[in-house]
Z-matrix of the N, CA and C atoms (Angstrom, degrees):
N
C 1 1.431
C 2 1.524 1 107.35
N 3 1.402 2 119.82 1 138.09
C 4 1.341 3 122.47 2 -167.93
C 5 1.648 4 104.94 3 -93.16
N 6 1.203 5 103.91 4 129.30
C 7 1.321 6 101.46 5 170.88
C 8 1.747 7 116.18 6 -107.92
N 9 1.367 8 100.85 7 116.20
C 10 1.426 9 99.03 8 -162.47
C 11 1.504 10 116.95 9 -101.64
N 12 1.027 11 132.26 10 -12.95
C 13 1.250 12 154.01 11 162.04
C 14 2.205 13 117.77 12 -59.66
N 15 1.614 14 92.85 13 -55.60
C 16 1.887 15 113.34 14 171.20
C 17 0.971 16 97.66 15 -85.85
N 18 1.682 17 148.14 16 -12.64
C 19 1.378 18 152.09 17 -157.91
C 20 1.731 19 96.28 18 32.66
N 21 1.284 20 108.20 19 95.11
C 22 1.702 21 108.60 20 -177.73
C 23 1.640 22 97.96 21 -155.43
N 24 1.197 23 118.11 22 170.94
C 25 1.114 24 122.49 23 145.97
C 26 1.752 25 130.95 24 -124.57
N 27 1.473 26 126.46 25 132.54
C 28 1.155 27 129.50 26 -135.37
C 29 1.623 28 82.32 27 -127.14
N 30 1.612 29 117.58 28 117.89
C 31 1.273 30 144.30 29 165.77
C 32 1.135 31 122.86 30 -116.83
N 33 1.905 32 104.10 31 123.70
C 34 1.673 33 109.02 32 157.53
C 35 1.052 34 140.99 33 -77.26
N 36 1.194 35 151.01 34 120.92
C 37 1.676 36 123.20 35 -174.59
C 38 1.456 37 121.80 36 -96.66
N 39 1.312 38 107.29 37 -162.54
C 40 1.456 39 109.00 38 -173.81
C 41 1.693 40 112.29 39 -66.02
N 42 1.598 41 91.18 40 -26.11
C 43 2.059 42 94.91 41 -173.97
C 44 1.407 43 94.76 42 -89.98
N 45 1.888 44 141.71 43 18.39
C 46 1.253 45 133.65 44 156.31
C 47 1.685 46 94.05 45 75.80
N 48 1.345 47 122.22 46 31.79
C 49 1.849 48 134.95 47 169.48
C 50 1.310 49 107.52 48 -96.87
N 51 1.058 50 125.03 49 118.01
C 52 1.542 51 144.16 50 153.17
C 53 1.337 52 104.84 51 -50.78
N 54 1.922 53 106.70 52 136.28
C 55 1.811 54 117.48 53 178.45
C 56 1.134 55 85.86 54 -128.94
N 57 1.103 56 143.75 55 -179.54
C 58 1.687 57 147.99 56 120.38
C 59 1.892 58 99.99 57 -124.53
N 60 1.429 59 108.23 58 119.65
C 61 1.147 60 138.25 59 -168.22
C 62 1.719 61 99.02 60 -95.93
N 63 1.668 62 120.05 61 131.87
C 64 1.554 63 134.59 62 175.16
C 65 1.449 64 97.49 63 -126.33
N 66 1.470 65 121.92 64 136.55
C 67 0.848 66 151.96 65 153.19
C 68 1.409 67 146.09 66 -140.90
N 69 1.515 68 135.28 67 167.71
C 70 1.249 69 123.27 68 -168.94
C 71 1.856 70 94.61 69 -92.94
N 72 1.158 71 120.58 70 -25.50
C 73 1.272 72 110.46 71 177.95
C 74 1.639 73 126.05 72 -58.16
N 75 1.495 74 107.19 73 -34.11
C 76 1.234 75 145.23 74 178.83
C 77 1.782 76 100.85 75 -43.97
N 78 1.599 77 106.25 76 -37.13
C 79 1.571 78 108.99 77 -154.99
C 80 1.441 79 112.76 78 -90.03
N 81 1.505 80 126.19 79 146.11
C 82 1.158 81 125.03 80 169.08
C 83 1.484 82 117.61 81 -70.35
N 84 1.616 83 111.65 82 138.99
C 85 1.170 84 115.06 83 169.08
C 86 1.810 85 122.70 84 -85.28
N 87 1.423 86 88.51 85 125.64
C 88 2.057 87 83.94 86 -167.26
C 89 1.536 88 118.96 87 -54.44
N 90 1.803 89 111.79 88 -37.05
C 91 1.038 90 116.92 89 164.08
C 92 1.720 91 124.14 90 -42.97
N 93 1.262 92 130.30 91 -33.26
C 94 1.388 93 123.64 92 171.66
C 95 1.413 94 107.43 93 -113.54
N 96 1.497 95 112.86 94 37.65
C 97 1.843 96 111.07 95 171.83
C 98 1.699 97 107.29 96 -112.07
N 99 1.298 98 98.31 97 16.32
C 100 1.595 99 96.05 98 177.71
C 101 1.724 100 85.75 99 -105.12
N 102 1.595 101 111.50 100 142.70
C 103 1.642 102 106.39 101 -171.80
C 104 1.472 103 98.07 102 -143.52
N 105 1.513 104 130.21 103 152.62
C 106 1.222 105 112.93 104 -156.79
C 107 1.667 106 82.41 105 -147.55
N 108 1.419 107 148.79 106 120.48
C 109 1.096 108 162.42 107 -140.97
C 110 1.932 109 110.47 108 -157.19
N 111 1.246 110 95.35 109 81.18
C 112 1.845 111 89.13 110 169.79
C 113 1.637 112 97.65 111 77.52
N 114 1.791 113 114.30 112 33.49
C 115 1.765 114 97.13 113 177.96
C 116 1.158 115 104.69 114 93.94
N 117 1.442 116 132.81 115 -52.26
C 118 1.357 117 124.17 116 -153.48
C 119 1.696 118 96.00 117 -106.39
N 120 1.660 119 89.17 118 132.82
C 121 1.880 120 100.21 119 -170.76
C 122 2.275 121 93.69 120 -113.97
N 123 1.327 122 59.77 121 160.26
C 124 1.731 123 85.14 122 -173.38
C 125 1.497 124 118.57 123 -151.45
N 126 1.130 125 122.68 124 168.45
C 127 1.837 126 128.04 125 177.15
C 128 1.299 127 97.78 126 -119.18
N 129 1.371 128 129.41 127 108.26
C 130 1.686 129 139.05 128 154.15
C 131 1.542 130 106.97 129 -111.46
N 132 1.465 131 113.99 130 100.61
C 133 1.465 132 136.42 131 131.71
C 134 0.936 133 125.34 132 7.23
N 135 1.411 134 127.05 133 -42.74
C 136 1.803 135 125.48 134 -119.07
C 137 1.631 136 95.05 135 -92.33
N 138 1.740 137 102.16 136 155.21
C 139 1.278 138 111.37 137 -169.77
C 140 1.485 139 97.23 138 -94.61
N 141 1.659 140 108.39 139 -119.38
C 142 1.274 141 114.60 140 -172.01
C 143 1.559 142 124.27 141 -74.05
N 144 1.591 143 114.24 142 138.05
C 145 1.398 144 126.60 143 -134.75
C 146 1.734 145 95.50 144 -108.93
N 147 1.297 146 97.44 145 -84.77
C 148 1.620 147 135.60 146 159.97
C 149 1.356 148 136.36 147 -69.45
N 150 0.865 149 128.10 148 125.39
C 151 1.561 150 127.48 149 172.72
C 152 1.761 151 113.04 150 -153.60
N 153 1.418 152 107.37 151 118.72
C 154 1.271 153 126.92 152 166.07
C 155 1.887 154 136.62 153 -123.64
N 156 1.255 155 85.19 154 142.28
C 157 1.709 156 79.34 155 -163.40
C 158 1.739 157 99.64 156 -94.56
N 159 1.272 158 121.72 157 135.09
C 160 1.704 159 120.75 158 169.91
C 161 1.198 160 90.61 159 -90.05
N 162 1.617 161 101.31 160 164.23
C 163 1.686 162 139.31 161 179.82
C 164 1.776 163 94.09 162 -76.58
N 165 1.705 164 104.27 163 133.70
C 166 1.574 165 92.28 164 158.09
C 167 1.320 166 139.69 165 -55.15
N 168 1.238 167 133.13 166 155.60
C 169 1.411 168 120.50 167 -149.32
C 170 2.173 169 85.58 168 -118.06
N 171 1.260 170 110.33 169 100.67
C 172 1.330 171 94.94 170 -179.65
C 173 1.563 172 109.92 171 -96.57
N 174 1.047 173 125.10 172 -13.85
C 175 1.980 174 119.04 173 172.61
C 176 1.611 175 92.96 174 -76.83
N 177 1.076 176 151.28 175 5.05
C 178 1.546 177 147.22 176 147.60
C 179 1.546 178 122.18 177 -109.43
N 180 1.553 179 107.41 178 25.07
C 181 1.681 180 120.15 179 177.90
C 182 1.465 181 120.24 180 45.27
N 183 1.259 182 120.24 181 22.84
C 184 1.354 183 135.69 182 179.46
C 185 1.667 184 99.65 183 -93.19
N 186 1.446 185 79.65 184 136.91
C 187 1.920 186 87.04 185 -166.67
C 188 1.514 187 105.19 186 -118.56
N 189 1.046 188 134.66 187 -16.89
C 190 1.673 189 155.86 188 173.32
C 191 1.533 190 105.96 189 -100.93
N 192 1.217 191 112.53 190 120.21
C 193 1.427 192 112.91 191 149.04
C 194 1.719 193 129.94 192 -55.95
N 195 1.097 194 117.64 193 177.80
C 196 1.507 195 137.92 194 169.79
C 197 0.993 196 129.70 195 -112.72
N 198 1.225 197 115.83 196 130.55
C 199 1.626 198 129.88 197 -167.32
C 200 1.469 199 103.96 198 -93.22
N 201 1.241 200 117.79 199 127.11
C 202 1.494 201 113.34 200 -175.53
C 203 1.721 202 102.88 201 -114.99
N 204 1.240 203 107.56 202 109.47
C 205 1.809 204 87.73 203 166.95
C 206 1.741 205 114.81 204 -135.71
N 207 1.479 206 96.45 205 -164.74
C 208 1.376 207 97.71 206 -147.75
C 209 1.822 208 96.34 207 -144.04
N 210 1.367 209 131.45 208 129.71
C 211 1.036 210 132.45 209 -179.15
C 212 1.569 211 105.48 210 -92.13
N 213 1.017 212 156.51 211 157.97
C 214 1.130 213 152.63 212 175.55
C 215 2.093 214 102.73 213 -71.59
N 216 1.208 215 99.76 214 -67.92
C 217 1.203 216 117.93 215 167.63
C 218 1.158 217 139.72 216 -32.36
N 219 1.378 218 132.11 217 -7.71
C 220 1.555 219 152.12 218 -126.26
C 221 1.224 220 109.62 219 -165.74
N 222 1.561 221 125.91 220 154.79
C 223 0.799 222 144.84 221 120.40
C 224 1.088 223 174.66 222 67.29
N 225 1.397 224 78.80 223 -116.06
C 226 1.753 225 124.85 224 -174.40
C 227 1.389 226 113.68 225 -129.53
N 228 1.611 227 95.06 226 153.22
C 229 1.260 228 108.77 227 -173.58
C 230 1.295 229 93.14 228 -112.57
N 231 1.752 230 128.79 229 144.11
C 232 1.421 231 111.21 230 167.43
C 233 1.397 232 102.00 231 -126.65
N 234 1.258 233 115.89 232 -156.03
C 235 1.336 234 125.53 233 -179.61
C 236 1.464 235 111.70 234 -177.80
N 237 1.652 236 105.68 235 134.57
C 238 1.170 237 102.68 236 175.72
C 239 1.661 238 109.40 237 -134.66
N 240 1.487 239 118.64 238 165.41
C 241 1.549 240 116.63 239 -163.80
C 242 1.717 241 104.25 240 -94.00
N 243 0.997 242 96.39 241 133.99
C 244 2.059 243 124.82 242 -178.13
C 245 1.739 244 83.56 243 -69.30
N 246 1.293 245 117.46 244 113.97
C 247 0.969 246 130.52 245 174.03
C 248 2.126 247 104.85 246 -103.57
N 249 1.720 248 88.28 247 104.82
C 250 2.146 249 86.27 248 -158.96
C 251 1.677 250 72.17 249 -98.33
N 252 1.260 251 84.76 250 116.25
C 253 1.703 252 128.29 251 138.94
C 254 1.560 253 152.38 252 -179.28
C-alpha cells in the first residue's frame, strides 16, 4: 500500500506483519512536480502513484514476482523484486 503523504511503502506479509518501507526511489522529483492540465499549472509533490505486482516468471526460474511502481512526480517507472518469504 502506497503511502503518499510519509512517501513510504507499507507491506503485509505472509505471517500478516506490518513493514513500512523508505526509499529514494519512493521520492518525487521536483523537476516534474510542476503539472500543467488544460492551461492551468500547479505544484503536486506526490510520491507513490501506482503499484503492480507481475505473475512469477517460471520458464526464466524466477520464483518471486516484481513490483512495478510509479512516483507521480517522475519519470520513471521502477521496479523492485517481491522477495516471498
Amino acid at each position: 500500500m502506497a503511502d503518499v503523504l510519509g512517501r513510504g511503502l507499507v507491506v503485509l506479509n505472509s505471517q500478516r506483519r506490518l513493514f513500512r518501507l523508505e526509499a529514494k526511489i519512493f521520492q518525487p522529483d521536483d523537476y516534474y512536480s510542476n503539472v500543467n492540465v488544460g492551461g492551468d499549472s500547479f505544484y503536486l509533490d506526490d510520491s507513490l502513484f501506482g503499484l503492480a505486482l507481475s505473475s512469477p516468471y517460471p520458464a526464466r526460474n524466477e520464483k518471486s514476482p516484481e513490483l512495478y511502481l510509479r512516483t507521480f512526480a517522475s519519470r520513471f517507472d521502477q521496479f523492485i523484486y517481491y522477495l516471498n518469504k
